[in-house]
C-alpha positions as CSV (number, residue, x, y, z in Angstrom):
1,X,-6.2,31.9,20.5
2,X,-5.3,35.0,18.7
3,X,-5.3,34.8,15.1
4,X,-2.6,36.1,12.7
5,X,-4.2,37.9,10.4
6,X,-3.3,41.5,10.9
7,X,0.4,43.6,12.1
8,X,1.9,43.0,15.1
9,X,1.9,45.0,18.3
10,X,5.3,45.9,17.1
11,X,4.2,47.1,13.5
12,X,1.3,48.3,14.6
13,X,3.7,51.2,16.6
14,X,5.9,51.6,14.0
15,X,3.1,52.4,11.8
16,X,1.2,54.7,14.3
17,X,4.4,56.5,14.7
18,X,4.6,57.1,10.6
19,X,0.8,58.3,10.8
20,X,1.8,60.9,13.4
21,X,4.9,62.0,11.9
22,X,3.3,62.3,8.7
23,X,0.7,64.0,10.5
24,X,2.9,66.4,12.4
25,X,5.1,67.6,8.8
26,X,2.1,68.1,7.0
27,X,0.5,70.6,9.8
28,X,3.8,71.8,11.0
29,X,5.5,72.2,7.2
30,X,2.4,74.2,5.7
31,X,2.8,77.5,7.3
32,X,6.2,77.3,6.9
33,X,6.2,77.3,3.1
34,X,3.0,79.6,2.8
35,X,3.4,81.8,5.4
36,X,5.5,84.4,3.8
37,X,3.0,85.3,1.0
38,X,0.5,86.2,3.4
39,X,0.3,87.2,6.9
40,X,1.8,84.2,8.3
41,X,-0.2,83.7,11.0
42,X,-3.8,83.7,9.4
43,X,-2.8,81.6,6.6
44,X,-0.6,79.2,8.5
45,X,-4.0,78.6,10.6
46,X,-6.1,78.1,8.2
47,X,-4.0,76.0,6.4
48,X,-3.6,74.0,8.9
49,X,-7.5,73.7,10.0
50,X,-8.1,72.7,6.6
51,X,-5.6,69.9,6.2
52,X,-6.8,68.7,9.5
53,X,-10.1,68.3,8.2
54,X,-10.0,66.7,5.7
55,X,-7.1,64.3,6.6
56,X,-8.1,63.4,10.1
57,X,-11.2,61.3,9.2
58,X,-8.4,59.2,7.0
59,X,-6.4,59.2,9.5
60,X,-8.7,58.4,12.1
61,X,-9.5,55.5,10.3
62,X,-6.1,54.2,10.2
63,X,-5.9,54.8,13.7
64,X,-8.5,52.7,14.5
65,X,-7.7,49.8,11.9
66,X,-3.9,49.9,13.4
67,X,-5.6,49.5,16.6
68,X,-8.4,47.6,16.6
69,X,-8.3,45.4,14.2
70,X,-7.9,41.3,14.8
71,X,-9.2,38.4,15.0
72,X,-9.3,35.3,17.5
73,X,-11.1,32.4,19.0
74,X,-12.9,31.9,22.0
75,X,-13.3,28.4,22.7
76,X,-15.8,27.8,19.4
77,X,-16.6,31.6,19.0
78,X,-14.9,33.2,15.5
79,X,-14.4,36.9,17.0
80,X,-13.7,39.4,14.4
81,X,-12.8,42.9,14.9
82,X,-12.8,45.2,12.3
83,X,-12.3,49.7,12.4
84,X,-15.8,50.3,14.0
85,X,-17.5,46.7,14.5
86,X,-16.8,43.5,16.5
87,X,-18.9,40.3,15.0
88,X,-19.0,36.8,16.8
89,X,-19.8,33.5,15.6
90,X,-19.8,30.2,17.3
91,X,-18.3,27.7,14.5
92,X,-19.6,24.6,16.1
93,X,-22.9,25.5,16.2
94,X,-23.6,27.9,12.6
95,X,-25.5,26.6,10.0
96,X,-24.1,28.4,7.3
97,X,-20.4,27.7,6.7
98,X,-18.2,27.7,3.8
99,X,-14.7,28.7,2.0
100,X,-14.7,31.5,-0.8
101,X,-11.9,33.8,-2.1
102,X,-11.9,37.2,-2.8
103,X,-9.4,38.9,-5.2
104,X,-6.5,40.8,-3.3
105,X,-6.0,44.1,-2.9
106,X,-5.6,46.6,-5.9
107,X,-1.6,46.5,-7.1
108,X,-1.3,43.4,-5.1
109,X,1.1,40.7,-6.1
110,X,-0.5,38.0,-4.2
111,X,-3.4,35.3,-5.5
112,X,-6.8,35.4,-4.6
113,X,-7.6,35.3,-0.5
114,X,-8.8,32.4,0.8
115,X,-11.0,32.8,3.5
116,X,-13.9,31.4,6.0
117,X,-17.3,32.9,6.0
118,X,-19.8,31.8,9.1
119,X,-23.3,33.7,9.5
120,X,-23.9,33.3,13.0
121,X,-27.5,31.7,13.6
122,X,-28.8,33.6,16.6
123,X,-27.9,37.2,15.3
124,X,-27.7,36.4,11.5
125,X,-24.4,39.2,11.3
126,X,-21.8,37.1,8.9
127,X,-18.3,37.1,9.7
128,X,-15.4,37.1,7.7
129,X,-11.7,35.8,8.2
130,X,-9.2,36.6,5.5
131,X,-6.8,33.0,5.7
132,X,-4.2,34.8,4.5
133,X,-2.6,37.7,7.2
134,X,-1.3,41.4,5.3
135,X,2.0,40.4,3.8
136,X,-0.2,37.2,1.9
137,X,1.0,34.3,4.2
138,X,-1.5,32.0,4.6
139,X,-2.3,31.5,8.3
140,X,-0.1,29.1,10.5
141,X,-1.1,25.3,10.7
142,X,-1.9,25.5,14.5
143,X,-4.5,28.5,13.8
144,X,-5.8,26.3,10.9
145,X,-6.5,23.6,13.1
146,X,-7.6,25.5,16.0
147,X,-10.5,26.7,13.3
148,X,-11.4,23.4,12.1
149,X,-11.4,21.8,15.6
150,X,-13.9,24.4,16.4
151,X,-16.1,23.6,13.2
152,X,-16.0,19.7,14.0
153,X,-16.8,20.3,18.2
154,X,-20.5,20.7,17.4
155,X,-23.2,18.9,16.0
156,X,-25.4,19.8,12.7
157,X,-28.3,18.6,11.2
158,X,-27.7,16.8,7.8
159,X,-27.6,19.5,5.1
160,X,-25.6,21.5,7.0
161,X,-23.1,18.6,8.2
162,X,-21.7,18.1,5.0
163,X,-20.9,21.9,4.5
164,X,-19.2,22.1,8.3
165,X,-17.0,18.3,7.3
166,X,-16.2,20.1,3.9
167,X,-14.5,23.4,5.3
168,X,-13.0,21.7,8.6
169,X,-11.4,19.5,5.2
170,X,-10.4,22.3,3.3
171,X,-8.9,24.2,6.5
172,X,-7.1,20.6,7.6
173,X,-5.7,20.6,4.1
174,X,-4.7,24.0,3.8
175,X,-2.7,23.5,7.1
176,X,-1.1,20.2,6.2
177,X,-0.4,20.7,2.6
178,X,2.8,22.5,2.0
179,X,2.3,23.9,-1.6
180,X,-1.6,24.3,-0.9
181,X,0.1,26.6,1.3
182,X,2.2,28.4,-1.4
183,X,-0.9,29.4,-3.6
């Protein structure tokens, strides 16, 4: 089940296509404007090599966020894929489990983040999943759910039990509870 936390294949275009039109004024608009004070074809070039480098590892960035970057389950495994990484975490089967916040993005007008951090027992890498997706809508119920059921499908010993019936609580209210939902 693929998890709503990032653009849709449809924004995600309409965003790459901004990058490379941005992209493409930026190189194409440079000599234009400085080209007359000096020879125009020397300073056009290296006006453009420079911008180039040092907007295209920005941009490369983006590219790969706009691309890559998701989230889903498969079966019990949290998969989250960020720019440059992919972790994994089986839910029912992690010993450390638990609900934080983080504070939102700088000039942001939502609340705090809510979100679900695992640390996968086999290859100790921690995984995080933002419960809120970019425009600060809290995930749907059915993904919720789908994340809880996979917390409660496996079997911990006791002090870890309590932490796992705790978050599959706090995930089961945050999809039923309408103006949990709001915050």
């Amino acid at each position: 089940m693929r998890l709503d936390i990032f653009f849709s294949p449809a924004q995600r275009f309409a965003r790459l296509a901004a990058i490379g039109l941005v992209v493409a004024f930026v190189l194409g608009l440079f000599p234009l404007i400085f080209g007359s004070i000096l020879n125009a074809i020397e300073f056009g070039i290296a006006i453009s090599v420079s911008m180039f480098v040092i907007i295209s590892p920005v941009l490369l960035w983006a590219v790969l966020k706009l691309l890559r970057y998701g989230a889903w389950l498969e079966g019990t495994t949290l998969v989250v894929r960020s720019s440059l990484v992919t972790r994994r975490c089986d839910l029912a089967t992690t010993p450390e489990l638990y609900l934080d916040s983080i504070p939102p993005p700088f000039l942001s007008t939502i609340g705090r983040i809510p979100r679900l951090v695992a640390k996968d027992a086999n290859t100790r890498s921690v995984v995080h999943l933002p419960l809120r997706n970019v425009t600060g809508q809290i995930l749907p119920p059915t993904q919720l759910r789908a994340l809880a059921a996979a917390i409660s499908a496996g079997a911990r010993p006791p002090p870890n039990d309590h932490d796992a019936a705790q978050v599959t609580r706090g995930l089961t209210e945050l999809a039923d509870n309408p103006v949990t939902r709001m915050l």
